[in-house]
N, C-alpha and C positions, 0 to 999 in steps of 0.2 A: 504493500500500500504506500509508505513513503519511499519507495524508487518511482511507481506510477506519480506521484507529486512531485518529485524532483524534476524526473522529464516532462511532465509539464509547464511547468513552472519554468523550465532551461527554453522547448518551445516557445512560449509564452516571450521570453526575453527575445529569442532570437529572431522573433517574427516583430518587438520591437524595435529592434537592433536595425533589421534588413528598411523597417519603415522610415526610419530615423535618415540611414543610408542613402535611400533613396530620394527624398526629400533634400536633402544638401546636395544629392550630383543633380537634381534638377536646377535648383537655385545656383549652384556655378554656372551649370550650363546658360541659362537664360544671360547671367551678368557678364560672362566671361566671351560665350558668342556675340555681344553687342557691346563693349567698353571703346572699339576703336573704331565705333561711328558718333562718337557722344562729343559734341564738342561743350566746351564752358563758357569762351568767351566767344564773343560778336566777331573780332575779327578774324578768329582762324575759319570763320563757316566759309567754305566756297561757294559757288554762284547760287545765287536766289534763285530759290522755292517759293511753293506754298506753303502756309505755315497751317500744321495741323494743331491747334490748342486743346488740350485736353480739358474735359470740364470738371468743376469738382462744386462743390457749396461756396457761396459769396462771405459765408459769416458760420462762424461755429455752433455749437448746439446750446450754449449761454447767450449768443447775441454780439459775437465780438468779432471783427474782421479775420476772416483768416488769411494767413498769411501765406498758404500753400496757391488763394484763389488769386491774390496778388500778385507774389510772385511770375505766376503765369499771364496774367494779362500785361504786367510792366516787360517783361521777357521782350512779348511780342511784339511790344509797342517799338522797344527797342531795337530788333531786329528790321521794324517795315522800315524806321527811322535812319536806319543804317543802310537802307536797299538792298535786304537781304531775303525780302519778301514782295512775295507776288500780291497774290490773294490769301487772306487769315478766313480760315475756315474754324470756328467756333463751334466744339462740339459739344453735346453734353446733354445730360438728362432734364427733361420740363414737365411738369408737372399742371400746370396754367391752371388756375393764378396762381396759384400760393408758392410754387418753386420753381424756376426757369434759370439754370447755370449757364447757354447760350447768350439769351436773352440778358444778362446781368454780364458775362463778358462785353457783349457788344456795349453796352452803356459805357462800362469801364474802359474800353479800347479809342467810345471815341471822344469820352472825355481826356483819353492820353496824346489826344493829337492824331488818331488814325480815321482818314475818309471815310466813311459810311461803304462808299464805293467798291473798295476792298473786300468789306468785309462777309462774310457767306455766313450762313447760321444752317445748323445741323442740329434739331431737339430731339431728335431720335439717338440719341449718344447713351443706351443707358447704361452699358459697357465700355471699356476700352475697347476691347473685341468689335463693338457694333461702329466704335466712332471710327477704328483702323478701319474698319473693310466699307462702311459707305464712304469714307472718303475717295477708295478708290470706284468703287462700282455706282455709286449714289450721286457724286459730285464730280464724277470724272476727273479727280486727281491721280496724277502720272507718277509724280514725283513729290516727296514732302519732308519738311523739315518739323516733327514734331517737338510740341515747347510742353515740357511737364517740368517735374520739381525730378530731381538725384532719387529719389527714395523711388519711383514709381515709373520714371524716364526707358528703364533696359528693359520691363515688360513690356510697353506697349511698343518698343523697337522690334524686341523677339518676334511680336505679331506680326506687325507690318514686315519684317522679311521673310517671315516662312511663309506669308499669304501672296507675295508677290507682288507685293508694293515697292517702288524703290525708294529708300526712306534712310535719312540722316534724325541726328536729334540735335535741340539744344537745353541743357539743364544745365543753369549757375550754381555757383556751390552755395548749398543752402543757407539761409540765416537763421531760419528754425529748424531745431532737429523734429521730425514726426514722434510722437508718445511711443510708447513700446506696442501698444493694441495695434496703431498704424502699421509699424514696422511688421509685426507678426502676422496681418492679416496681408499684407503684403507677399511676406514670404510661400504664404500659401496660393494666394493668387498666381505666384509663379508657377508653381507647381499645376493647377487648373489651365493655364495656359495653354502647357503643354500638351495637355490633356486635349485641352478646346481644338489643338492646329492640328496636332497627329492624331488622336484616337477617334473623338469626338464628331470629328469638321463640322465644330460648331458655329453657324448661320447668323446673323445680326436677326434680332426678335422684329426688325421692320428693316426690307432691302428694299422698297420698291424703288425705281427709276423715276427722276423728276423731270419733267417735261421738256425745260431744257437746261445745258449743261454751260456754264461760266465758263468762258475761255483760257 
């Protein structure tokens, strides 16, 4: 009876062992496949893109600016201001009325100094996953330079090039670090990633084709 305990128990371990294992070579992989398309500064980006913006909450779950949603829209601002940008395609999840991440980039963007002109709005973002792939099949982007924060930046790279997007990024080094809930929910979003591109070939929850396509 306790040898039938021990080997289970040694099981038990070893199938946490192997999960644990696997979980860290996923997350190299994703960070470590995509470190040498990440640029930091403005000027080392080569010729202008579109800029893909990832979306995120305007303000934390207290009521106070987040600085993750910041970060990203000053990025961008940055970037058209330096002619490093085409067209800023603003993705993100909308909820109307009460929550629109798009819709609140764009205010942001063009209170930064960016034309209206530029800018593309994307509310069907309610993934990474969904905002990578309509950008290319939704919006008819070719080529893009996606603007996230370091913590969150190598996932949605991983996508866009295992989906067949051609795609750089830009992520400044951060000035807030994310909480640890961030960071850890993160880690596993890696891991689902992978899941979504190879196992999965997980579909954006809304693809359709819009009428017509921004040059």
């Amino acid at each position: 009876m306790i040898k039938k305990i021990a080997r289970s128990i040694k099981f038990v371990i070893y199938i946490i062992a192997w999960i644990v294992l696997m979980a860290l070579v996923c997350n190299a992989w994703v960070l470590i496949s995509t470190q040498g398309y990440i640029f930091r500064d403005v000027e080392s980006l080569p010729e202008p893109r579109d800029l893909l913006v990832l979306g995120t909450s305007p303000t934390t779950q207290d009521g106070r600016p987040n600085a993750f949603f910041q970060s990203r829209v000053r990025s961008a601002a940055a970037l058209f201001k330096a002619g490093k940008a085409r067209k800023i395609l603003a993705s993100g999840y909308s909820d109307l009325p009460s929550y629109d991440e798009p819709g609140e980039m764009k205010k942001a963007l063009l209170a930064a100094g960016v034309p209206a002109e530029v800018i593309l709005i994307d509310s069907d973002g309610l993934r990474t996953l969904d905002s990578v792939i309509r950008a290319r099949d939704v919006f008819g982007r070719k080529s893009v330079t996606i603007v996230s924060d370091p913590f969150h930046v190598n996932r949605a790279l991983f996508i866009a090039k295992n989906c067949g997007l051609d795609s750089i990024a830009y992520a400044p080094p951060a000035t807030v670090q994310p909480p640890l809930w961030l960071q850890s929910r993160e880690f596993l979003a890696r891991i689902a990633a992978i899941l979504d591109v190879f196992i999965f070939k997980t579909r954006p929850h809304k693809n359709e084709p819009i009428p017509t396509k921004e040059p």
